[in-house]
C-alpha positions as CSV (number, residue, x, y, z in Angstrom):
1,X,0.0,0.0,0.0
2,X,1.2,3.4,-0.7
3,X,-1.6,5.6,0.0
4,X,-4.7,5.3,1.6
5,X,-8.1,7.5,0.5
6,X,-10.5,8.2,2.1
7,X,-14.0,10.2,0.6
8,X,-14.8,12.9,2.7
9,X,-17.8,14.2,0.1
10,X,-19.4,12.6,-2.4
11,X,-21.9,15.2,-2.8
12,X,-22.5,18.7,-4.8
13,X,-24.1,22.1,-3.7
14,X,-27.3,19.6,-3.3
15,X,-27.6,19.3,0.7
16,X,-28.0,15.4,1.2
17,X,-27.8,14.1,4.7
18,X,-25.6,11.2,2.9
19,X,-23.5,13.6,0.5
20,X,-21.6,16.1,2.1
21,X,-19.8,18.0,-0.4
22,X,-16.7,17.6,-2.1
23,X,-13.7,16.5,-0.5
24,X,-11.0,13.6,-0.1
25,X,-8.3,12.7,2.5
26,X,-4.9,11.2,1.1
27,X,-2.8,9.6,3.5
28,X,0.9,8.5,2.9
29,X,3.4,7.6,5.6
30,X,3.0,10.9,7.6
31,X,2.1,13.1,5.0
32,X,-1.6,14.2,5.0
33,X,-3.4,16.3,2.4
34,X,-7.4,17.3,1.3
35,X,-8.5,17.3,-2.5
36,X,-11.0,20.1,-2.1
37,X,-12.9,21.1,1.4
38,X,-16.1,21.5,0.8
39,X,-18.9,21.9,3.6
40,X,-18.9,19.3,5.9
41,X,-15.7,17.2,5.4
42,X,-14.0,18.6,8.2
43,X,-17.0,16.9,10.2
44,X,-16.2,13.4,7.9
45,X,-12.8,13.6,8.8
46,X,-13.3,13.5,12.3
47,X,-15.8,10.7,11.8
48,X,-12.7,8.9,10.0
49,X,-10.6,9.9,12.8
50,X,-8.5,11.3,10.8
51,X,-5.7,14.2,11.8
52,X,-7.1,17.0,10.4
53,X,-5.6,19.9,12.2
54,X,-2.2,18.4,10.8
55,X,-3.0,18.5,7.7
56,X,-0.2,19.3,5.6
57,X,-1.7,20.7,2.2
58,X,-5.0,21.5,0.5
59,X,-5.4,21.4,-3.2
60,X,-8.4,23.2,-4.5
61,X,-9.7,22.2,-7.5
62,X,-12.1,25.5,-7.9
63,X,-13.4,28.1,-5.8
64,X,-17.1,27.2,-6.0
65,X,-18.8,26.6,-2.2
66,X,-18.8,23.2,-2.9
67,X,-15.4,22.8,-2.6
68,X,-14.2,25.3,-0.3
69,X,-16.6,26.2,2.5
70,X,-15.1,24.5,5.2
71,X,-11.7,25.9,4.5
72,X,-12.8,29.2,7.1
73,X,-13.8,26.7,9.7
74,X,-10.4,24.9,9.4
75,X,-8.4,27.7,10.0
76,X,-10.4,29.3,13.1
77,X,-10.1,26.1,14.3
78,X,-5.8,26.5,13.6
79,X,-6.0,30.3,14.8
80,X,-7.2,28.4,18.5
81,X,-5.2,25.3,18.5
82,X,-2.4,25.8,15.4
83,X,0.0,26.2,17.9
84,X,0.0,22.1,18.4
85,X,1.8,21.9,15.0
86,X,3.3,25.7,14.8
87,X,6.6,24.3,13.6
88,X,4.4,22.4,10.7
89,X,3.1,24.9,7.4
90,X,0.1,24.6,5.7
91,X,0.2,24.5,2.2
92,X,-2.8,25.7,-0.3
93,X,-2.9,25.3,-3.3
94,X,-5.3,26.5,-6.3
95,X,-6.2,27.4,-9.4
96,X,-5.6,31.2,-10.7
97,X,-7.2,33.6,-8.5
98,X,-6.8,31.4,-5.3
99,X,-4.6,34.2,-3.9
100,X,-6.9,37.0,-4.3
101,X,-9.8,34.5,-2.6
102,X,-7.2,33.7,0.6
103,X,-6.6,37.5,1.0
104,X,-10.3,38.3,0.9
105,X,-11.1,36.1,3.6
106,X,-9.6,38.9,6.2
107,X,-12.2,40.9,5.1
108,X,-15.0,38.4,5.7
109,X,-13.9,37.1,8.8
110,X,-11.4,39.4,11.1
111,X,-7.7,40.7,10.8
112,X,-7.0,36.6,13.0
113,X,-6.4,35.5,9.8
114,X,-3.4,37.3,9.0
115,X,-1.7,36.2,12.6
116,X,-2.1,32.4,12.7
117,X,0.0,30.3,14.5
118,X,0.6,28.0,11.7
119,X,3.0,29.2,8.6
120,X,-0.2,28.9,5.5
121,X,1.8,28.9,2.3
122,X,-0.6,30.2,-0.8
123,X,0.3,28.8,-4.2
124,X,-1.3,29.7,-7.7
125,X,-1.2,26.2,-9.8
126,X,-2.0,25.7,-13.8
127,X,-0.2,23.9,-15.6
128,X,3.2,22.9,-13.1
129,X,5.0,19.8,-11.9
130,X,6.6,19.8,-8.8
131,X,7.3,17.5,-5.7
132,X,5.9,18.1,-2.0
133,X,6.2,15.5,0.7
134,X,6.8,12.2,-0.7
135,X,4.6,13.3,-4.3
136,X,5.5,14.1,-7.5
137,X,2.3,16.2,-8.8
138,X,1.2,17.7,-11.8
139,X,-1.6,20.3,-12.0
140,X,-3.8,20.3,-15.0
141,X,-6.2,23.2,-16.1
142,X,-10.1,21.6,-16.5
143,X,-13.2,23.0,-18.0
144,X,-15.5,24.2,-15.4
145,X,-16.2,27.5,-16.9
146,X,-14.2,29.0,-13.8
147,X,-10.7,28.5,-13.1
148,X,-10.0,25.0,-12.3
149,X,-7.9,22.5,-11.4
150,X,-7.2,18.6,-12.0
151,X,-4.0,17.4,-9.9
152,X,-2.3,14.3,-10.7
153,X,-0.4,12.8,-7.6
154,X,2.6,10.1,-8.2
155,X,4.8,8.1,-5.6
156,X,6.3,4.5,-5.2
157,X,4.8,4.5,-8.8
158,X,1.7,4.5,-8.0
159,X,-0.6,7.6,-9.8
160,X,-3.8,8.9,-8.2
161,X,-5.6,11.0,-10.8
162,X,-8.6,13.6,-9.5
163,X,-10.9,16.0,-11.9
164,X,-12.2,18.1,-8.9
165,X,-15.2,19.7,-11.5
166,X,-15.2,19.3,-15.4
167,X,-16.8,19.1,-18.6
168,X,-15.4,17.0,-21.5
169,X,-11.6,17.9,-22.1
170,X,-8.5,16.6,-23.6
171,X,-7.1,17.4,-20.2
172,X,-8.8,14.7,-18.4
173,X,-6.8,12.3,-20.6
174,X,-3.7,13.6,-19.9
175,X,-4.5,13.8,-16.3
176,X,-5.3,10.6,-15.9
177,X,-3.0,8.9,-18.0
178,X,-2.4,5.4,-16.7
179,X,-3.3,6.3,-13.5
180,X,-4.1,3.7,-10.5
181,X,-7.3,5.4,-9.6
182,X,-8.9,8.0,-11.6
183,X,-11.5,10.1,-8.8
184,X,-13.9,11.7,-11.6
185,X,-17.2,13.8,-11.1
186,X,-20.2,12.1,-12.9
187,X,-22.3,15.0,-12.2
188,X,-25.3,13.5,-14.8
189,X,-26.8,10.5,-16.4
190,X,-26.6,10.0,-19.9
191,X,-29.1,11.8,-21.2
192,X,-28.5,15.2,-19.3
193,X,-25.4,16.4,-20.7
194,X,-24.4,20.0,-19.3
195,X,-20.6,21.6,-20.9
196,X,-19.2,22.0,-17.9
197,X,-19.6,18.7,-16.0
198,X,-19.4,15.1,-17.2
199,X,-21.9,12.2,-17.6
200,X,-21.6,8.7,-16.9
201,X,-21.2,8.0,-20.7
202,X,-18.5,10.6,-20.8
203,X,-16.5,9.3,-18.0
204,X,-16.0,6.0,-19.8
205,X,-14.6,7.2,-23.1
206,X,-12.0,9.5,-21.3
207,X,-11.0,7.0,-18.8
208,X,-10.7,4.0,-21.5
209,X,-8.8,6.6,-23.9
210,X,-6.7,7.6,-20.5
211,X,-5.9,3.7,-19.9
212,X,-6.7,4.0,-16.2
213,X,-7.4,1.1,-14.1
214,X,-9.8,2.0,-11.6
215,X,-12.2,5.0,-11.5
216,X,-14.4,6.2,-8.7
217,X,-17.3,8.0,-9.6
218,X,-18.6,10.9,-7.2
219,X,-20.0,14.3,-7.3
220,X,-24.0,13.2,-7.7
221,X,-26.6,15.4,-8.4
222,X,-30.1,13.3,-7.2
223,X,-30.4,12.7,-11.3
224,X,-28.1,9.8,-10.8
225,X,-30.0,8.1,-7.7
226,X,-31.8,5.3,-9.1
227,X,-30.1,5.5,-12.7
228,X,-27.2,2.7,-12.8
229,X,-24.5,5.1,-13.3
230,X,-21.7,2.5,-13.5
231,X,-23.3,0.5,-16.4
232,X,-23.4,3.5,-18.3
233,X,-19.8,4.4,-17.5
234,X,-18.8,0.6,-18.5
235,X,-20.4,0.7,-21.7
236,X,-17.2,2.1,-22.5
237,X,-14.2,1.1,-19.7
238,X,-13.5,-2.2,-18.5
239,X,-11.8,-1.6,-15.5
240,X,-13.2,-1.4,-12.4
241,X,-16.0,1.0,-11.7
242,X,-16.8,2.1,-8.4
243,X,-19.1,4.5,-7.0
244,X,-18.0,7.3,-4.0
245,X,-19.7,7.6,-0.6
246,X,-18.7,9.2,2.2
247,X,-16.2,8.0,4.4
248,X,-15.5,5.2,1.9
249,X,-11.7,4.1,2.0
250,X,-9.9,3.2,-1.1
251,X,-6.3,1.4,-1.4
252,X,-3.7,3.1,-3.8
């Protein structure tokens, strides 16, 4: 085992008791890090009993609620109790425009912000490689009508692939290019097609063109409760298909 994942939200802006929104743990060794925090995974993690207020880095995929909201609640919860790990920085990462967001937050929520205990680095990601902890990463732009992110994450080669929100793009190939798991929004059923998010159909043709092996499915919208999502995705893929709920674990 090289990593271990763990869904945090499986959901969208759609509040679902079952579906918090988006957001993923990512355990190696003792390096910890979030794809996306999105309102209530900070609650999921604790349920996971996972170390969240040693969290070494967040990558944002996009700057919608979705994804972010519980980012505030992370850091007042740092600004009270950072000084357990003061010696340990916290890393965010985003898509263009990320640093403009982080400096706004001051104004929302009080001047605390700029005198954490806890070193919070900002970085602006598009199209980079570089390594942090024990992972080789790659950022990839998407198309979410917004600035966004994919990030591909390598180590002991093994490859974790993850869209945050996207339509159709040559970018998810390249992404997720031979990847171990490929996490993928399936927004839609076939048959409700939108530009700017996939559908179940879609998700298969990338990930068969990418040659991934596994690919979990998440970020439902109620139009895929009671629709067999995965059949439609393996219409097209072969490998394994499985669907995201929260607090599920996965094995990279």
């Amino acid at each position: 085992m090289v990593a271990e994942i763990t869904v945090l939200g499986s959901g969208t802006r759609v509040l679902l008791r079952e579906h918090s929104m988006s957001g993923y743990a990512v355990s190696h060794r003792d390096f910890f890090l979030l794809l996306d925090c999105g309102g209530g995974a900070i609650r999921r993690a604790l349920e996971a009993e996972l170390p969240i207020l040693y969290v070494d880095a967040i990558f944002f995929s996009h700057l919608h609620l979705d994804h972010v909201a519980d980012l505030p609640a992370l850091l007042w919860a740092l600004d009270g109790e950072g000084h357990r790990r003061a010696d340990r920085p916290l890393r965010l990462f985003g898509p263009p425009g990320f640093g403009n967001f982080f400096a706004g937050l001051s104004a929302l929520y009080g001047k605390w912000l700029e005198r954490l205990p806890v070193p919070v680095l900002i970085h602006e990601v598009e199209r980079e490689r570089f390594a942090l902890g024990p992972w080789q990463i790659e950022t990839f732009p998407m198309f979410h009508g917004t600035p966004a992110n994919g990030y591909r994450l390598e180590a002991e080669g093994k490859i974790l692939a993850y869209t945050g929100d996207t339509g159709p793009c040559e970018e998810i190939v390249m992404l997720a290019h031979d990847a171990d798991w490929l996490i993928i929004e399936c927004s839609f059923p076939d048959g409700h097609k939108m530009p700017t998010h996939t559908t179940a159909g879609e998700v298969g043709q990338m990930a068969a063109r990418a040659n991934c092996r596994q690919v979990l499915l998440t970020h439902f919208y109620p139009e895929c409760f009671g629709v067999d999502v995965a059949a439609q995705c393996q219409k097209f893929f072969s490998g394994k298909i499985e669907l995201a709920g929260d607090l599920k674990r996965l094995i990279l």
